[in-house]
N, C-alpha and C positions, 0 to 999 in steps of 0.2 A: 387323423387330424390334418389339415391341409398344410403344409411347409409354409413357413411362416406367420400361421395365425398369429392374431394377437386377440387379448382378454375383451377385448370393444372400450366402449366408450359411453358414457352422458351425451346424448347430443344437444343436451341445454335443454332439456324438457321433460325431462326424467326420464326420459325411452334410452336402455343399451342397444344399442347395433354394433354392429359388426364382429359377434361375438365369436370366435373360434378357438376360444379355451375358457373350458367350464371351470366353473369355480362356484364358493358357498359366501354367504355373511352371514354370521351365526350371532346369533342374540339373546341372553339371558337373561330370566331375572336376577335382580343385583342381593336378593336373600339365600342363602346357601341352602341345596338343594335338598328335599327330604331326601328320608331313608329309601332305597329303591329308585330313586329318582323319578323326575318328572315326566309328562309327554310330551312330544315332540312335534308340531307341522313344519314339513318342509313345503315351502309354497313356490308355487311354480304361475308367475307372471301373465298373461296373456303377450299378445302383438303380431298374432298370424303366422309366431315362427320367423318373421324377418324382423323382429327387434323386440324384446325384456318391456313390460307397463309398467313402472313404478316398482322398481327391481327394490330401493333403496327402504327400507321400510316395509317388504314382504305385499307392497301392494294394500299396505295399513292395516294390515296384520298383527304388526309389532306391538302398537299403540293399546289394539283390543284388548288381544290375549297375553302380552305381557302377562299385564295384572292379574288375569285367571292360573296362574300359574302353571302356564307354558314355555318351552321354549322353541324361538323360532329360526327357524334356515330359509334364508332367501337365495332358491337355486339360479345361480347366472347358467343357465344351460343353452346350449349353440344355438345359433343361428344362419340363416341364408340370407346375402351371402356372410361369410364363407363357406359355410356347409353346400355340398352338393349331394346330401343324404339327410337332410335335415333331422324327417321325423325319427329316425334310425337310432342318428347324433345323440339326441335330445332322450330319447327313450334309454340311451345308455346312460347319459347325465345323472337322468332320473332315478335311476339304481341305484348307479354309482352312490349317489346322494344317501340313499335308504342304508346303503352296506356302512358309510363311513360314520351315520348315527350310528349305529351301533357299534362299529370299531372303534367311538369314542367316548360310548354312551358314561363309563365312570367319569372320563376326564369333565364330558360336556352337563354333564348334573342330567340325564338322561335316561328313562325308564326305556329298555330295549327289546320291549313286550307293550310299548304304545308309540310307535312310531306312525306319524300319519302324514297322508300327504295332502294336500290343498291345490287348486287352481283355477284358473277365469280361461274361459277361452281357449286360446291353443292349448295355455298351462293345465284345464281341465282334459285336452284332449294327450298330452304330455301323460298325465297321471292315470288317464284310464288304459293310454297303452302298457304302463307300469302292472295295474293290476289284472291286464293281461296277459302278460308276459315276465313276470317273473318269474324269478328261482327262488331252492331251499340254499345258494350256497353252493362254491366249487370245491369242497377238501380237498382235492388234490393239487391245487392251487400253492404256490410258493408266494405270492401275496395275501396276506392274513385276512385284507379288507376282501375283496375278494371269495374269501369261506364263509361270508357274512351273508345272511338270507337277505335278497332285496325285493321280499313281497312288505307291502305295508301293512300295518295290523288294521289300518284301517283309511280309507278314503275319503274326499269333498270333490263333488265336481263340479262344478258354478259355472252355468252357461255354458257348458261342453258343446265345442267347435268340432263338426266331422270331418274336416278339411279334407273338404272334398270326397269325400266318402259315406260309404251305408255301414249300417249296423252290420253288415255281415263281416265288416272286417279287422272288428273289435269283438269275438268270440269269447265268452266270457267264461272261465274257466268254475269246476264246481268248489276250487279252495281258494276264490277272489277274495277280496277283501273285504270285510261289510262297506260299503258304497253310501252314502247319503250326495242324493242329487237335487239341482236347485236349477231351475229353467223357469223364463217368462212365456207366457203364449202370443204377445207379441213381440218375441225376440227373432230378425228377419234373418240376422247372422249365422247365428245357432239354434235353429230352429228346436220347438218342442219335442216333435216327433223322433228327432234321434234322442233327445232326452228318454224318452217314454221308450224307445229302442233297446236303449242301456238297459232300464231299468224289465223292460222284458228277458233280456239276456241271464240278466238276473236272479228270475224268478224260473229262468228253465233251469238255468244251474244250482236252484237252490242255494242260493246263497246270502245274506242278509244286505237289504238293498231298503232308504226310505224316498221317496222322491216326492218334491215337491215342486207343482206348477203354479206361480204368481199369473197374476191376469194382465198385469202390465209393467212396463219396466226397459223395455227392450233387450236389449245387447247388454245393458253396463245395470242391472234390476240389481245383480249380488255382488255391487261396488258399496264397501262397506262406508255406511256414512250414508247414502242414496237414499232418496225418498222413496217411500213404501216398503212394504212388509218385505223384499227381497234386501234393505240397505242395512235392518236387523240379522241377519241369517243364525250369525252367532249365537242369537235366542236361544234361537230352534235347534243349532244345532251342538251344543253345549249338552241338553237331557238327552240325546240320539244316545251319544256320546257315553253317557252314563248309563243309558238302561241297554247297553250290548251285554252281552256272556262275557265273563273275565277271557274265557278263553277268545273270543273274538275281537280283545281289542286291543 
């Protein structure tokens, strides 16, 4: 962490910058939690990695799935500047984020067998490095959080940014997480093609993967609220949701 960070800021427009200490907003619904607890997205923002979209609100997140009886974590994960390791930074965030649902999954009304992640953007490219690169867990760890497995039971990746990269360097392991992806085909930012990459990866690894390509929409198609079939996504992706294997989700 860079000496002296500090947590960022609002810059009056709802974008965080200058973030150099991760942190969570956690948000519940206000009826006490079934038996086993509920599921969980942690959602992870877009903004290129140099500043949080609409951190405050999970990016309206909160508003949907509230009521579906979710709970949601809006991850403030680092940024550049101060990061000078950004995607690195951000991808430990990302963990970090997954271990401490579940290090709190009693207190937080949290089922710790449906932990999921969500993102736009960088935040989808944030979450797909997650579920390539996590663990079961460090036992030998003197921090508790820590022994916590920070793979997700299951994934969203909404307009997934390659930043600057190919599919090759997002290797998708054979125990990812099942994946549901959401890409426009005239999206100029996050193109399809690494969409359809992902979900290639996917399908060598065997692993459960649904992807869906909208025909228009651009960049912002799985901005919830948006006009056309990508501004619902939740629809669709609510039954994904429900018809995985208990053990995959």
């Amino acid at each position: 962490m860079v000496e002296g960070a500090t947590p960022g800021a609002d810059d009056g427009t709802g974008r965080w910058r200058q973030v150099g200490v991760p942190g969570l907003l956690l948000y519940q619904p206000a009826e006490p939690a079934p038996a086993g607890g509920r599921p969980v997205l942690i959602a992870c923002p877009g903004g290129g990695y140099t500043h949080l979209t609409r951190l405050v609100g999970a990016d309206g997140a909160v508003e949907a799935l509230l009521p579906k009886g979710f709970v949601l974590i809006a991850l403030k994960y680092r940024t550049t500047p101060p990061s000078a390791d950004v995607e690195a930074e951000a991808l430990a965030d990302g963990e970090r984020a997954v271990r401490l649902a579940r290090h709190h999954a009693t207190e937080w009304g949290i089922d710790p067998a449906r932990v999921g992640m969500v993102g736009w953007s960088a935040g989808a490219n944030l979450v797909l490095n997650v579920a390539c690169h996590s663990d079961s867990g460090l036992p030998v760890s003197t921090d508790p959080v820590e022994r916590m497995s920070s793979r997700p039971d299951f994934v969203v990746l909404l307009s997934p940014w390659p930043a600057k990269r190919d599919n090759a360097a997002y290797p998708v392991p054979h125990d990812a997480p099942p994946a549901f992806i959401g890409s426009a085909e005239d999206d100029k930012t996050a193109p399809a093609a690494f969409a359809r990459g992902i979900a290639s990866g996917y399908a060598e690894a065997k692993a459960p993967c649904h992807l869906w390509v909208v025909p228009t929409g651009g960049h912002g198609a799985f901005t919830i609220g948006a006009p056309g079939e990508g501004g619902v996504w939740i629809d669709r992706f609510l039954p994904w949701l429900t018809s995985l294997p208990l053990s995959a989700r």
